[in-house]
ZAVO-925064 format. One line per 3 residues: number of its first residue (from 1); their letters; for each residue x, y, z of C-alpha. Coordinates in Angstrom, 1 decimal. Layout:
# residues N
NUM> A> X:Y:Z; ... $
END
This chain:
# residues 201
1> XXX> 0.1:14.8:39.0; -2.0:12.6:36.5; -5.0:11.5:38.1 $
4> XXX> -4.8:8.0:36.4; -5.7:4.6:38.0; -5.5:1.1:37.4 $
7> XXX> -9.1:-0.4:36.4; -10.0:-4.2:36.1; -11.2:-5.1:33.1 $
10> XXX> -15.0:-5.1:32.7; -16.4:-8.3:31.7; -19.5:-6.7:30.5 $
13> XXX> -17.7:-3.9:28.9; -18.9:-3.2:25.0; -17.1:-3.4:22.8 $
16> XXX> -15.1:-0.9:20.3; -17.1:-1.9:17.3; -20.6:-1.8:19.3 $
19> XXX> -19.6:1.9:20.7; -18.6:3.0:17.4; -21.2:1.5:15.2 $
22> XXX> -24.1:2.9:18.1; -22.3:6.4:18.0; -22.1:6.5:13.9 $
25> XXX> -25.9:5.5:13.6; -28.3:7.8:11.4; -27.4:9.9:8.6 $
28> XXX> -25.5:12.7:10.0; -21.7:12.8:10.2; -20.6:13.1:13.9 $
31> XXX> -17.5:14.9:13.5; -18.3:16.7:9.9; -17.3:15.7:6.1 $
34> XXX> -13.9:18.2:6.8; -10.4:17.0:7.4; -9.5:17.3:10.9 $
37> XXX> -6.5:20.6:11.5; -3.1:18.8:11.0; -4.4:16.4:7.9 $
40> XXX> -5.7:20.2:6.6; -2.9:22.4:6.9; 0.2:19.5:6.5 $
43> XXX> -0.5:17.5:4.3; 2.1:19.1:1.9; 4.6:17.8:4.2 $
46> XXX> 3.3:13.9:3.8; 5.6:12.0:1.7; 3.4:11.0:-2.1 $
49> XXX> 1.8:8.1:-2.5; -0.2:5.1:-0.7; -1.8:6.5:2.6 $
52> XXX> -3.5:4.6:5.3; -6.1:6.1:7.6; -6.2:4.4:11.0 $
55> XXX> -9.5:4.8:13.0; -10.4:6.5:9.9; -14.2:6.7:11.1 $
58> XXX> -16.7:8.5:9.0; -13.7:8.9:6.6; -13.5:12.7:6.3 $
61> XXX> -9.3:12.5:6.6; -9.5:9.4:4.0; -11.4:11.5:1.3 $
64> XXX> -9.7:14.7:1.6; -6.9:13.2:1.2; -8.2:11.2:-2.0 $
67> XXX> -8.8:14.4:-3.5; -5.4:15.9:-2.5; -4.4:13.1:-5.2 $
70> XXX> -2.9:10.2:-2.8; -4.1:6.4:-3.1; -5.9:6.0:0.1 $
73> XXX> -6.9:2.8:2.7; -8.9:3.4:5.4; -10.0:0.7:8.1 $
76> XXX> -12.3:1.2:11.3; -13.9:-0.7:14.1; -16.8:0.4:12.9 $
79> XXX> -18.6:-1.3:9.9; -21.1:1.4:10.3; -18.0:3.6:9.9 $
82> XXX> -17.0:2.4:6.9; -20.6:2.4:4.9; -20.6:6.6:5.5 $
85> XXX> -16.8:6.6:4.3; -17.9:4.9:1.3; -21.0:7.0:1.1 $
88> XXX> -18.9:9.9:1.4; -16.0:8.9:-1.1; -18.9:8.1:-4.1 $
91> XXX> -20.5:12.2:-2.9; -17.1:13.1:-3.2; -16.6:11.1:-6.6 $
94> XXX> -13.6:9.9:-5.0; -11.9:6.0:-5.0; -10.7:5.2:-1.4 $
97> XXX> -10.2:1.2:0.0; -11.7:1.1:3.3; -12.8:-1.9:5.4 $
100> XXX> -13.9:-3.0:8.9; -10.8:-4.3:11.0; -10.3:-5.1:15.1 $
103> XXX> -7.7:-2.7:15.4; -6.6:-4.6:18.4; -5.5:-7.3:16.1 $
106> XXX> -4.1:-5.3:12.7; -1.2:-6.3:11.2; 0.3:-3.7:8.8 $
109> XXX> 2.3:-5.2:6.0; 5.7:-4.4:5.3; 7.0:-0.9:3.9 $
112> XXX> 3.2:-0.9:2.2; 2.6:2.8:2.8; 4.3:6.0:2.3 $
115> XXX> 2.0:7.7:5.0; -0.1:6.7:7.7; -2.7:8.9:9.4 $
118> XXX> -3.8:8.4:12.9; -6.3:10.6:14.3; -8.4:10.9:17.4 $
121> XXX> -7.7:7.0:18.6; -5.2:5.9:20.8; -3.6:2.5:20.1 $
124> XXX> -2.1:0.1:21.9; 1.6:0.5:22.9; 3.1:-2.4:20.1 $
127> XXX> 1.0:-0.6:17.7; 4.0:2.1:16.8; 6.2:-0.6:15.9 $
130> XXX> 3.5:-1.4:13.4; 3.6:1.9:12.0; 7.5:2.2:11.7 $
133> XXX> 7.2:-1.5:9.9; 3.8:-0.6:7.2; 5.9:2.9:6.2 $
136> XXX> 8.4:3.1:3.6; 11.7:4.4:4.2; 10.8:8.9:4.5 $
139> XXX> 7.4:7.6:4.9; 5.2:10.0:7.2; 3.3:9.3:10.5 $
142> XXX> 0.8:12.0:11.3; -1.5:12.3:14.4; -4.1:14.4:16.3 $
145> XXX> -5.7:14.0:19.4; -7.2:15.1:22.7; -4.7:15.7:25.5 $
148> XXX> -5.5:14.5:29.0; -6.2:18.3:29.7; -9.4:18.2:27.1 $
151> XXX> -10.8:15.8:29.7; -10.8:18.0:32.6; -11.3:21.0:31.1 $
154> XXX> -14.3:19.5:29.0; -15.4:16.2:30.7; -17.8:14.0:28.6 $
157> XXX> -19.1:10.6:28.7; -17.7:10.2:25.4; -14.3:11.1:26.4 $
160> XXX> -12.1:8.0:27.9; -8.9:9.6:30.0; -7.4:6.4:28.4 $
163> XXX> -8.1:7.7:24.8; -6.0:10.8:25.9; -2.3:11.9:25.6 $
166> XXX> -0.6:13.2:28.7; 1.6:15.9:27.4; 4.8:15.0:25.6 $
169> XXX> 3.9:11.7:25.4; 3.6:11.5:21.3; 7.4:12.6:21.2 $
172> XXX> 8.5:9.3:23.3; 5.8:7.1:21.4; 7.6:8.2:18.0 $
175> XXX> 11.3:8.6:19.3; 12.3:6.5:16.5; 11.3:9.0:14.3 $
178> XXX> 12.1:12.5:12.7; 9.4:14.9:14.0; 8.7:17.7:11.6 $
181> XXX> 5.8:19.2:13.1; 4.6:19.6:17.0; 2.0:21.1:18.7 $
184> XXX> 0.2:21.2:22.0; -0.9:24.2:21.8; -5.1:24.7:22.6 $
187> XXX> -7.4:25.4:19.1; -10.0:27.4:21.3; -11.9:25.2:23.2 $
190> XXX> -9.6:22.1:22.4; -6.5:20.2:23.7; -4.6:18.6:21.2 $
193> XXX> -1.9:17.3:20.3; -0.8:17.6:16.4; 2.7:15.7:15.2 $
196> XXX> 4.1:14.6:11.8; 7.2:12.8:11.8; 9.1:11.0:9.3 $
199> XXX> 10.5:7.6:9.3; 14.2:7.9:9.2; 15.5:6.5:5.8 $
END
C-alpha cells in the first residue's frame, strides 16, 4: 500500500524557482551535459520537427536534441536553469529557444509542437491535456522519471514522494494516447519510468 498522505499547504514553503535556482548555483551541471536514457536511445522514434523540453533544467535533453537536428524550446522554473542551457547550447554551438516560465501557469499553444519532452518533473494533473493540445496530430510525448520505489529504496532530501510516479500511473495519465515505448524496469540503482507515446492522428 502507498504510504502517501494528505499535507496542508505550507505557507512558508519555497518556492519552485527559489529550489531550483539554489540547487543550479555554481558552475557545475547537477545532472551532467548528457541526455537522460529514453531522450538517448528513442529519439528516432520522436515525430521531426519543433520539440519542447518541459522542466528542461540545465538543458542537456534540449541540446542533444538540437544536435539530433530538431528546432528546440526549452522553459524552466529556474532562470538560473536557463543561463547554463544557454551556456551549454553556445559550447555546443547549437541554437535552442529557452526561457524562464511558472510551469504552474503555462499555457501551451495549439498543435505548436510535433514533440514534447518531459523529464524528471511531475506536473500538475490538467497539465496532460496541455500536452495533447501543444502537439500536432502523430506528435510525440516522451517522459522519464523516478518511481515511488526510488524514494524508498534511495531516500533523499531532494526527492519529493510527490515528484514520484506510483507504478502504472504514466499509462492512465496518457490514456489518450498511443504508447510506443514502456518501461519500469530498474537502470541499476534507479527506478524509473521511461514512456513515449504518440498523439493519435
Amino acid at each position: 500500500m502507498d504510504d502517501f498522505q494528505y499535507r496542508e499547504p505550507d505557507p512558508n514553503k519555497r518556492t519552485a524557482a527559489e529550489v531550483w535556482n539554489e540547487r543550479y548555483a555554481g558552475g557545475n551541471y547537477l545532472f551532467s551535459k548528457e541526455p537522460c536514457l529514453v531522450v538517448r536511445n528513442h529519439f528516432e522514434a520522436f515525430r521531426k520537427g519543433k520539440v519542447l523540453d518541459v522542466a528542461m533544467g540545465e538543458g542537456r535533453n534540449a541540446i542533444f536534441l538540437a544536435k539530433q537536428g530538431f528546432t528546440v524550446e526549452g522553459v524552466d522554473c529556474s532562470s538560473a536553469a536557463v543561463e547554463k542551457a544557454e551556456r551549454l547550447a553556445e559550447e555546443q554551438s547549437v541554437t535552442v529557444d529557452v526561457k524562464s516560465q511558472n510551469l504552474d501557469f503555462f499555457l501551451m499553444p495549439l498543435m505548436k509542437y510535433d514533440s514534447v519532452v518531459m523529464t524528471y518533473f511531475k506536473p500538475l494533473t490538467r497539465f496532460y491535456s496541455e500536452i495533447k493540445r501543444g502537439l500536432v496530430a502523430g506528435g510525440t510525448v516522451v517522459m522519464e522519471a523516478y518511481l515511488t520505489e526510488q524514494a524508498r529504496r534511495h531516500p533523499s532530501p531532494t526527492l519529493d514522494f510527490d515528484q514520484c510516479y506510483r507504478p502504472n500511473e504514466l499509462l492512465h495519465a496518457l490514456k489518450d494516447f498511443e504508447v510506443l515505448f514502456y518501461s519500469e524496469l530498474p537502470q541499476g540503482s534507479q527506478c524509473t519510468v521511461q514512456v513515449v507515446a504518440r498523439k493519435s492522428r
